[in-house]
N, C-alpha and C positions, 0 to 999 in steps of 0.2 A: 528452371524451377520458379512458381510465381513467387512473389514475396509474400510474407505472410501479416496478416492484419495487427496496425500497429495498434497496442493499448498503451496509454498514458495511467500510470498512477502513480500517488500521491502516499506519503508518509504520516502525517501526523494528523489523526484523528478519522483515519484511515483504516490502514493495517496498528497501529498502536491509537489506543484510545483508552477514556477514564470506563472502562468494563465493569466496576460497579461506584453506586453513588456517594460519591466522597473518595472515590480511590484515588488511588496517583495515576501515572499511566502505563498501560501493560501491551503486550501485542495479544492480539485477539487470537480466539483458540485455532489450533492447527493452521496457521497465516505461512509460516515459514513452508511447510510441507507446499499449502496450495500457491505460493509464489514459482515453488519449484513449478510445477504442473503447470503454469501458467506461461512459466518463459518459454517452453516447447511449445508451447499450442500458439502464443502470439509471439508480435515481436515488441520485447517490452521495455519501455521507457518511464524510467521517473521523473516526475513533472511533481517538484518538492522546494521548500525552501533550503534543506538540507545540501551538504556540502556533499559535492563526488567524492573526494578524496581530502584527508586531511589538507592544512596549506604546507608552506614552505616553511615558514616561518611561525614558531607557536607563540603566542600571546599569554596563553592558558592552558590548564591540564585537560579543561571542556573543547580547546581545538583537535586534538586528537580523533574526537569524531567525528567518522563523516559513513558516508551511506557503505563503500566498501569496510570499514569497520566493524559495523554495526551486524553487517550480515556475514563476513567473518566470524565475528564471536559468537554467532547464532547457526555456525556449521553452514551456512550458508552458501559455499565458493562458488559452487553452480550460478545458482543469480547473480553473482558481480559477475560471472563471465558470459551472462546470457542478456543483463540488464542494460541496455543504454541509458544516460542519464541526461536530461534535457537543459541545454544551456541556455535559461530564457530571460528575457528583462524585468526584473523584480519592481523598475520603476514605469514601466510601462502601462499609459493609462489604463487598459482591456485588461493587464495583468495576465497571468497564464492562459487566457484565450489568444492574445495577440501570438504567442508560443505554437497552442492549434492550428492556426490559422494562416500560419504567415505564408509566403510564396516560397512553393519548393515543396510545403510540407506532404506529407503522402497523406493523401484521400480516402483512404481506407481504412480508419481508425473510431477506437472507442476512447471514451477515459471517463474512470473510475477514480471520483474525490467525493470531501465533504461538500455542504451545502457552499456553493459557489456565490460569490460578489453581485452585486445586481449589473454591474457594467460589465461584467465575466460571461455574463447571462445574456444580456444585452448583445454583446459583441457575436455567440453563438445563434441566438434567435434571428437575428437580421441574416445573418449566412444562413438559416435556416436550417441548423445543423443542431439544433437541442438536443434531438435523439440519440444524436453520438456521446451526449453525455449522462451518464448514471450515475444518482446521487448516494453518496453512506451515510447512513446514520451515524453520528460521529460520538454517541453515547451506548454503551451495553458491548455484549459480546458477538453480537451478530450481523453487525452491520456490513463489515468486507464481504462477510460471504452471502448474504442478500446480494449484495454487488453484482458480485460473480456470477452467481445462478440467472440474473436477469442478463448480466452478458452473457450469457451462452446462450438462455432463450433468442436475444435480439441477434447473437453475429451464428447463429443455426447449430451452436456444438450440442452433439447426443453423447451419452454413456461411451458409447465406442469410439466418439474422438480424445475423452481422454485417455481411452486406456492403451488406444493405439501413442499414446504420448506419453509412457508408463505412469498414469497416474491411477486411481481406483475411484468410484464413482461417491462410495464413499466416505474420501475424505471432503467431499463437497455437501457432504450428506449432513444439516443442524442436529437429525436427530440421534444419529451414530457419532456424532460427536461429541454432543451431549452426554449422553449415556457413559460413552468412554472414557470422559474429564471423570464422572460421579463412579467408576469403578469397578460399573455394572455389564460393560459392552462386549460386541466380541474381538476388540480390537485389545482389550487387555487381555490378554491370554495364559502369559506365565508372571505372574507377580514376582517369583522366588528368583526366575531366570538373573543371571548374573550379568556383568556387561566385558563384553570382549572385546580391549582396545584395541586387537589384532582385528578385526572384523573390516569388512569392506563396505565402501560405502552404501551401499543397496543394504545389506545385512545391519547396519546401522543405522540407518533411516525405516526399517520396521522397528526397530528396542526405541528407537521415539516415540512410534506411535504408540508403542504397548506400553510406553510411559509418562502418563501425563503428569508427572510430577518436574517435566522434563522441562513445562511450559513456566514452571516456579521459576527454574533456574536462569531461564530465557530473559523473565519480568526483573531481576536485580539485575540480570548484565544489564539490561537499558537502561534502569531508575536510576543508576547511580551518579554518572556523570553527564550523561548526553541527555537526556530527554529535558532536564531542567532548562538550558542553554537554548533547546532547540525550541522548547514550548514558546520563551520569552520571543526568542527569532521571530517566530510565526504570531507572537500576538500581536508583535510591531508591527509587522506587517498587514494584519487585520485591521489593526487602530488606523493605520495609515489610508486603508483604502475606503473605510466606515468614513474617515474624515474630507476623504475626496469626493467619496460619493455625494457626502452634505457641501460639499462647496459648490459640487456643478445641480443638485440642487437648487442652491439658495438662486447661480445665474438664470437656472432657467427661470426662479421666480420673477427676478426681477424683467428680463425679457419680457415676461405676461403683463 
């Protein structure tokens, strides 16, 4: 059986993003369903500053989170056990390109993040490989699944690869989703309908989509402890690489 086409993606500002302006940060509409859908159709890897797994050892009430957490409290089980999580060098000058790229890696991949580093960019464009990566808009509600629709345009999936992947075309659909968050769609169906802890997981993963009030509940599991911690994690990170960039700047100045 061939392997299947690896995607790379990325956490925070991502699949969770500030969704309106001034918010905190929330995961964007229907992420969790279309993660599902995703792990069947590729072979998928988190490439994130976020932790696989709690550590050994807690510091803090904020270590307790880690990516297996996260998507645990979000019904999630499926993707921790479909997810690989990419073990890459955080100090590494290329930064998560050097992760893409390195000897070994499989050839056949996409990945889906925010706007990338310029030496990120750098490192793809000389391999000649920019294509393989698609950018999110890392502000509004729409940006993951932009993403996605342009991967499937670029690696060739139609309506029928996902559904042969039990997924539905649209939950990839902005405008059926749309509609469905406001109330008005055909994905809401029985408002009154009651919830049946006895239910199975397929029969429980439609009463989510038929409730988007579901995606409230989704937004305080993450704002409360983790997202605060992780957001810091990743600006240091940011700052760090903003600050590398202006050093190998200033050498090449002085070289000229």
């Amino acid at each position: 059986m061939p392997r299947k086409m690896t995607l790379y993606i990325d956490i925070g500002d991502t699949i969770i993003a500030q969704v309106l302006p001034g918010s905190g940060f929330d995961l964007r509409p229907c992420v969790m369903t279309q993660l599902r859908v995703l792990g069947r159709m590729y072979d998928c890897c988190w490439l994130t500053m976020w932790p696989h797994t709690a550590p050994k050892h807690l510091r803090s009430r904020e270590d307790r989170m880690s990516i297996v957490t996260l998507m645990g409290c979000l019904y999630g089980t499926e993707i921790n056990e479909r997810f690989r999580c990419a073990d890459w060098d955080q100090n590494h000058e290329q930064g998560k390109a050097e992760f893409v790229l390195r000897e070994g890696a499989p050839k056949d991949w996409y990945w889906i993040e925010n706007p990338l580093f310029k030496i990120e960019r750098e490192a793809l464009a000389a391999a000649g490989l920019m294509d393989r990566y698609i950018s999110v808009e890392p502000h509004g509600p729409w940006g993951f699944l932009n993403a996605v629709n342009e991967l499937f345009r670029r690696s060739g999936k139609t309506e029928n690869d996902i559904k042969r992947d039990g997924g539905r075309p649209e939950w990839f659909d902005k405008a059926v989703i749309a509609t469905a968050k406001s109330g008005e769609g055909q994905l809401v169906t029985k408002p009154s309908e009651p919830r049946d802890l006895g239910q199975s997981n397929s029969e429980r993963l439609q009463v989510e989509l038929r409730y988007p009030m579901h995606s409230a509940q989704q937004a305080r599991l993450t704002s409360r402890a983790a997202l605060p911690k992780m957001a810091v994690r990743d600006a240091r990170y940011r700052v760090r690489r903003i600050h590398d960039d202006g050093k190998r700047a200033n050498r090449s100045a002085e070289r000229i």
